[in-house]
C-alpha positions as CSV (number, residue, x, y, z in Angstrom):
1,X,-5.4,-10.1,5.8
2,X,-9.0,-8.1,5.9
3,X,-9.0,-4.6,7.8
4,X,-12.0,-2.9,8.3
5,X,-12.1,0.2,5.7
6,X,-12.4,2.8,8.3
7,X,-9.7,1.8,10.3
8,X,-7.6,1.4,7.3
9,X,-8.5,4.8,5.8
10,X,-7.4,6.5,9.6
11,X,-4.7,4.1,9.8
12,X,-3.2,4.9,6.4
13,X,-3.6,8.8,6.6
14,X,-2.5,8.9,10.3
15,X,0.1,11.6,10.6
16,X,2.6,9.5,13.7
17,X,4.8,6.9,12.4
18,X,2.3,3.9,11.3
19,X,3.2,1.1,12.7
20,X,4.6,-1.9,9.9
21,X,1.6,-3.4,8.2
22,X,1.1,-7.6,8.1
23,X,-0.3,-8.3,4.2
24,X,-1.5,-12.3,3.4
25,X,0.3,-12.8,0.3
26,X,-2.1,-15.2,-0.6
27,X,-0.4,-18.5,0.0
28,X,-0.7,-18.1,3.7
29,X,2.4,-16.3,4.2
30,X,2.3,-13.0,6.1
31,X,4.5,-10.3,4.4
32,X,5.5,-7.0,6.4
33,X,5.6,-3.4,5.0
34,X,6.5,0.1,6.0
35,X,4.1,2.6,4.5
36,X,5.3,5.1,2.4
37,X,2.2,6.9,1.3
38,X,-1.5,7.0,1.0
39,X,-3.9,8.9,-1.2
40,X,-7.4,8.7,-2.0
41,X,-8.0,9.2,-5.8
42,X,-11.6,9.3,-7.7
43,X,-12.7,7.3,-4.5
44,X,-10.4,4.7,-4.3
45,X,-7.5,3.8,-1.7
46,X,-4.5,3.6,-2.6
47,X,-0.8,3.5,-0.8
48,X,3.2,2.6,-1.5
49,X,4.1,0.1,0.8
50,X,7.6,-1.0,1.1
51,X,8.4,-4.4,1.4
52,X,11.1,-5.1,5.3
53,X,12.2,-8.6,3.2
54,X,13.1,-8.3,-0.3
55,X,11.5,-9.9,-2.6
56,X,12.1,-11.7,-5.8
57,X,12.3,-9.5,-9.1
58,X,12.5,-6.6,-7.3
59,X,14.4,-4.2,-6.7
60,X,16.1,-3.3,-3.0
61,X,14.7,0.1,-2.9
62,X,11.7,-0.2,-5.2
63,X,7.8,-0.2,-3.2
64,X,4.6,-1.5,-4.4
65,X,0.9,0.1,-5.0
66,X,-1.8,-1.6,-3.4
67,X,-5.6,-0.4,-3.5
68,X,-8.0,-0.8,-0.6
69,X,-11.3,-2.9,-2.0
70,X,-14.6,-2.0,-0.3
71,X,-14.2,-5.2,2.2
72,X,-10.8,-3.6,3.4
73,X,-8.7,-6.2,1.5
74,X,-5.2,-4.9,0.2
75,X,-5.0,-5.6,-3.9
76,X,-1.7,-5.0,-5.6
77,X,-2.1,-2.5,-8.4
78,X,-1.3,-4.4,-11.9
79,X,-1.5,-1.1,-14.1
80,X,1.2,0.5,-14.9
81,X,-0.6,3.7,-15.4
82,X,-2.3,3.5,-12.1
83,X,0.8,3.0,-10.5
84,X,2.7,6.0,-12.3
85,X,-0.4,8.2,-11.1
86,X,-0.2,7.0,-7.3
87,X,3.7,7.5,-7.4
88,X,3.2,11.0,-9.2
89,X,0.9,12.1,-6.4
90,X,4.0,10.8,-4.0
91,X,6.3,12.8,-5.6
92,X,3.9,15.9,-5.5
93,X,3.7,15.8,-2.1
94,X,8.0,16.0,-1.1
């Protein structure tokens, strides 16, 4: 699903309880996620969302990183090392 990237950015970073955000996974299928966190790092979006539906080859309580392109489309974070960073930004922030 496409967001505009200003709504995202005051969407993601408001401080109430976001309400569950509705992701295309791609194949049509609309996937639903609690937030977790949100940071903007060297000028790029990123959050932790956590999956309400488990899915396959994942752990119960793990969450996923997602980056915010320019056209306000949600892309799953495939480094590792830009994964770690986002998370140790989470835990920085308990």
């Amino acid at each position: 699903m496409i967001y505009d990237y200003r709504k995202i950015r005051e969407m993601l970073f408001n401080e109430e309880t976001p309400a569950p955000l509705a992701l295309d996974n791609g194949e049509g299928l609309k996937m639903f996620f609690k937030q977790i966190f949100a940071v903007e790092l060297d000028g790029v979006l990123y959050c932790i969302l956590k999956p309400f539906v488990r899915v396959e080859g994942l752990n119960a309580h793990n969450a996923l990183v997602f980056w915010v392109d320019g056209e306000g489309v949600f892309r799953a974070v495939k480094g590792k090392a830009v994964a770690d960073r986002v998370f140790a930004e989470y835990y920085k922030s308990l």
